[in-house]
N, C-alpha and C positions, 0 to 999 in steps of 0.2 A: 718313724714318727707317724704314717701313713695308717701303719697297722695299729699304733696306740690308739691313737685318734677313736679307729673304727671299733677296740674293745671298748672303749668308754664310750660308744653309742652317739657321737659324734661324726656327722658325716667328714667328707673330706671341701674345700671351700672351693668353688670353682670361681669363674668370669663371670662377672654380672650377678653375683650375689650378693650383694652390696644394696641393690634394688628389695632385693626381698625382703622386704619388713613392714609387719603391717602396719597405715601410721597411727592405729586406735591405740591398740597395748603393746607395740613396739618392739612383738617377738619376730625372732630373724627365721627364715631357713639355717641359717648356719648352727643352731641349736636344738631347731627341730624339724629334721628334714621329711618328717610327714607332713607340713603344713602346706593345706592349700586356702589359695587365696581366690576367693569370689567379687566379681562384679554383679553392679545393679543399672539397666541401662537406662534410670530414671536419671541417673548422675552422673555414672561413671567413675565409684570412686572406687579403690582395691581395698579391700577388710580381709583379713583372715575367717577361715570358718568358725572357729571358739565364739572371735566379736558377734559375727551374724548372730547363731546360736543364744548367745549370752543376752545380746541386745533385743533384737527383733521375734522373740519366740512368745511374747508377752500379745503383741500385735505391732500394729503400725508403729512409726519413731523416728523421730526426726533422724537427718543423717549426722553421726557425729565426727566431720569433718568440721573442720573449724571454716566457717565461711560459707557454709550449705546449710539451707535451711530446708530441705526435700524431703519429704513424707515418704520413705521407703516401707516396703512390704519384704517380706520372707521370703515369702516364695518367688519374688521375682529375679532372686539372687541367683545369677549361673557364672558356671565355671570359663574362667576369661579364653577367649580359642584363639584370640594374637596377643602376639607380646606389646606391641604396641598400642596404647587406649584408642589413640586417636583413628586408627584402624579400625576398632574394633567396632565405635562410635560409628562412624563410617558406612560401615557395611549392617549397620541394624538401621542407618538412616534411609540408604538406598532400599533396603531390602521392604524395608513400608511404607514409600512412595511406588517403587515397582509391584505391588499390590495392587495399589489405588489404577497407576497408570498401566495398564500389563494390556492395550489393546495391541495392535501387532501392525503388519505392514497392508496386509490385503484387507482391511477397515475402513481404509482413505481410498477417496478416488483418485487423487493424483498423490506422486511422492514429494512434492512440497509441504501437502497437510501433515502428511506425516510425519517432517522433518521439523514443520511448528511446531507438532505436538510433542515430538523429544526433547526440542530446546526449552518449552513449557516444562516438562517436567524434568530436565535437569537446572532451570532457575529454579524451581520449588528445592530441589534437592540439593543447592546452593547456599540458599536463601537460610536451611535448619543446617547444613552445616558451619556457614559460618554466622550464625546469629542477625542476618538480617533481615528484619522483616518480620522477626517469631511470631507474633501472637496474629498478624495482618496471612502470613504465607498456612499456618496453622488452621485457620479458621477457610480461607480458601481450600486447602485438602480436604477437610471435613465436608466443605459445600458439596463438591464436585464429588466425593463418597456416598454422599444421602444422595443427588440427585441420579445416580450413575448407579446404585446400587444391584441393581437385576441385571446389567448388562454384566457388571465386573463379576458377579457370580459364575454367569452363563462364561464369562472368559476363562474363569477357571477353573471351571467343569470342563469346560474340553481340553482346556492344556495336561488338568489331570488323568483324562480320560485318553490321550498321548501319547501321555507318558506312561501311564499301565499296556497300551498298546505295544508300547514301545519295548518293556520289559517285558513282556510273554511272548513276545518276537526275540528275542534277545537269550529268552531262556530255551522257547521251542530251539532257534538253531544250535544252542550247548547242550540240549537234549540231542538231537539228530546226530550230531558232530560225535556224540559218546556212544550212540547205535551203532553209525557207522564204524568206531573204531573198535566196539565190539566184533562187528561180524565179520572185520576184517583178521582179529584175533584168532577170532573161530576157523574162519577158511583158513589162516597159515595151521593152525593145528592139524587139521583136515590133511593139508598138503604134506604136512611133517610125517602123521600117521602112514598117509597110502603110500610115501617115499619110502619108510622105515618095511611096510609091509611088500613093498616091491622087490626091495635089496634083502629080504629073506625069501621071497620065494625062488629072486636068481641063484641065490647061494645052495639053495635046497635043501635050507635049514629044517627041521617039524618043528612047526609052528602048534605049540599045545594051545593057547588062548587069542584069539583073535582081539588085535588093537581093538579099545573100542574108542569112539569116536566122540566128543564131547557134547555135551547136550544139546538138542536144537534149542537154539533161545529165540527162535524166529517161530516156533510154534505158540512160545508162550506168550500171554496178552502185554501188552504194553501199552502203560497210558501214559504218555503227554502231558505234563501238568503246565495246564496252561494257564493263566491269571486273565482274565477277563475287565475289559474298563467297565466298571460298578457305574450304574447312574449314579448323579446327586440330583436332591431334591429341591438343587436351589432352582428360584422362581425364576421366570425367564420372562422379560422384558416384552411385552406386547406392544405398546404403544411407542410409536416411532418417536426416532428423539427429537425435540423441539429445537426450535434454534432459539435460544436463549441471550440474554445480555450477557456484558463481561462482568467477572467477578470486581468489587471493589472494596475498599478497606471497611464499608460499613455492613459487609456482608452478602452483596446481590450475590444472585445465580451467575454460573458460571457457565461458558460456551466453548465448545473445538468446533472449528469449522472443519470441512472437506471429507465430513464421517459420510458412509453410501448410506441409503437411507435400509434400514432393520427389516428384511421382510421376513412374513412368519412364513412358518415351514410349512407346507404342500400337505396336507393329509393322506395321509397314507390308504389308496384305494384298495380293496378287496382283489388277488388276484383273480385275471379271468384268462382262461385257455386258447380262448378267439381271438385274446387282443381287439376286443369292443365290438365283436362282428358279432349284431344280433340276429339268431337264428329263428326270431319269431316272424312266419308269413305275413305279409302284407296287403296281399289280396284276400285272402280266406282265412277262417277260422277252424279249424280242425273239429271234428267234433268227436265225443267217447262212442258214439254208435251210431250207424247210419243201416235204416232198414231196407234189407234187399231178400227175395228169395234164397239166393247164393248163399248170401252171407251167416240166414238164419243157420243153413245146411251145414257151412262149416263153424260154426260157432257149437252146434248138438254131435257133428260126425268126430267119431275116435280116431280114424286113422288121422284129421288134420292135427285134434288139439291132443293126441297122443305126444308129438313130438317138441310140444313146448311152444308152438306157433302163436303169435300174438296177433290178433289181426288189425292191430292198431298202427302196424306196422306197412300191411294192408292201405288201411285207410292217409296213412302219409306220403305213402310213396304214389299211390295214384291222385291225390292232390298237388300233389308237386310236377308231376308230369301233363297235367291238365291246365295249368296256372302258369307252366316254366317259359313259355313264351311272350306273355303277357307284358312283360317289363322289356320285350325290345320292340325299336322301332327302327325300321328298315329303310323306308326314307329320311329322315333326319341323317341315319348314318351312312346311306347313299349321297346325301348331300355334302357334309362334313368331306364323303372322299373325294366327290367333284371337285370341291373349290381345293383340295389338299394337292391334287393332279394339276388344277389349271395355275396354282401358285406354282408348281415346280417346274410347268413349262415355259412359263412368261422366265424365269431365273436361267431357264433354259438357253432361253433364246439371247437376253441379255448377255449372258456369258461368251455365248458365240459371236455376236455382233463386235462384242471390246474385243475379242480374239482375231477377228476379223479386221478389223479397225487397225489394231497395231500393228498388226501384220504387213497394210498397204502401208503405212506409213516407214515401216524400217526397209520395204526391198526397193533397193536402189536401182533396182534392173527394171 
């Protein structure tokens, strides 16, 4: 009966097909088991594709469920991914409130705020699951969206930027991981050959062809393909957040307490070599030329500027050795080691006396 069924292009009926029928024009799966059935998350209602198609390819249209009066769209019809609505409702309600609210744990200065802020936003995620509060909890997400909007970006430019980290991490180690078990291929080959060519030269086989040995693949180039986290362009939040009133049903601004306060980033200084050690003298000015008999002489004789000799080189290094004393002073740090000595004698003696001290006191002789 099974196989008649299946020549007449009829499927076979399973469990829970009973369900399948779309409620517009009331075709089953059991008659057409090519049919797929679409959801709209404006309502949530099941249509077959023909209806979608049939209905909505005109434009906008109401829903034609008896009791839904909701302006659906075409394109906003996807293929349902649980079996169950209420599910499925569910996870498209959380997933655009965790949008709005997606700051994290190291935001908050204490884990209290942070634990308001969850419970805020699983009553907001409450409130549109079970119809309480709709248009009062709706207009609050929207607030705290517009007011929040540069930060929530910036939150998820770097969770994206994370997660692409995360993935070129993830793909370099299954790159490496197929290197290594390359080259580990290659040395047992290696081993296989010089074994094979060992046990013919004991045997004292003639050897016509020399094994040859498989291709270096360590010569040839290999690139890594690594994915990189892309900037976004989203704007990034300059002005520290305000502390705000609380949201109310007539629309105010909305507030989280216990956020750290937003500092902007550090500019990025030019490297330097010295690490900030300015090498410009402080007593003297260097100058390009200083006139001296000598100096004329070697600045005109061949044998000195034959050999590339600079004499400015000259002119630094005997400034510096003229000047190099200048910046110490020898009483200050004669002082400094007086009072360093006479602190470490007075501790000196100190020590010896309590030494002293407890000593007469414990002998009992």
């Amino acid at each position: 009966m099974q196989k008649a069924a299946q020549r007449n292009g009829v499927g076979i009926r399973q469990h829970g097909d009973e369900d399948d029928i779309c409620p517009v024009c009331k075709s089953s799966r059991y008659l057409n088991p090519n049919m797929r059935f679409l959801v709209n998350p404006e309502c949530y209602h099941k249509m077959c594709e023909s209806c979608v198609d049939r209905i909505f390819s005109t434009g906008p249209a109401p829903c034609p469920i008896a009791g839904c009066a909701r302006t659906l769209r075409k394109q906003r019809f996807r293929k349902q991914t649980f079996e169950d609505l209420k599910i499925e409702r569910e996870v498209d309600i959380r997933r655009r409130v965790a949008q709005v609210f997606n700051k994290q744990e190291d935001d908050f200065e204490t884990l209290r705020a942070f634990n308001n802020y969850l419970e805020e936003m699983e009553v907001t995620t409450f409130n549109l699951l079970e119809g309480v509060d709709v248009a009062a909890t709706e207009r609050k997400l929207a607030a705290y969206a517009a007011q929040n909007g540069g930060a929530i970006a910036q939150r998820d430019a770097k969770s994206n930027r994370d997660r692409s980290t995360q993935n070129a991490n993830s793909a370099a180690v299954k790159e490496q991981a197929l290197l290594n078990r390359s080259a580990a291929d290659r040395a047992s080959l290696l081993l296989t050959a010089e074994r094979e060519e060992s046990h013919r030269e004991t045997l004292g086989a003639p050897t016509k062809a020399q094994v040859s040995s498989p291709p270096d693949e360590a010569s040839q180039k290999v690139v890594l393909k690594k994915s990189t986290a892309r900037r976004t362009a989203a704007e990034r939040a300059r002005d520290k957040q305000q502390q705000l009133p609380g949201l109310s049903a007539d629309g105010e601004e909305f507030r989280i307490e216990g956020l750290k306060p937003v500092a902007e980033a550090p500019v990025e200084k030019p490297y330097n070599p010295f690490g900030g050690l300015s090498l410009t003298p402080s007593y003297y000015t260097l100058m390009s030329y200083y006139e001296h008999p000598w100096l004329d002489r070697a600045r005109t004789e061949a044998s000195i500027v034959a050999g590339g000799y600079d004499l400015r080189e000259y002119y630094q290094r005997t400034m510096l050795e003229a000047f190099a004393g200048l910046g110490c002073f020898i009483e200050e740090e004669m002082g400094e080691r007086a009072r360093g000595s006479e602190g470490a004698t007075v501790a000196t003696e100190g020590a010896a006396l309590a030494a002293g001290g407890h000593g007469e006191e414990d002998d009992v002789l």
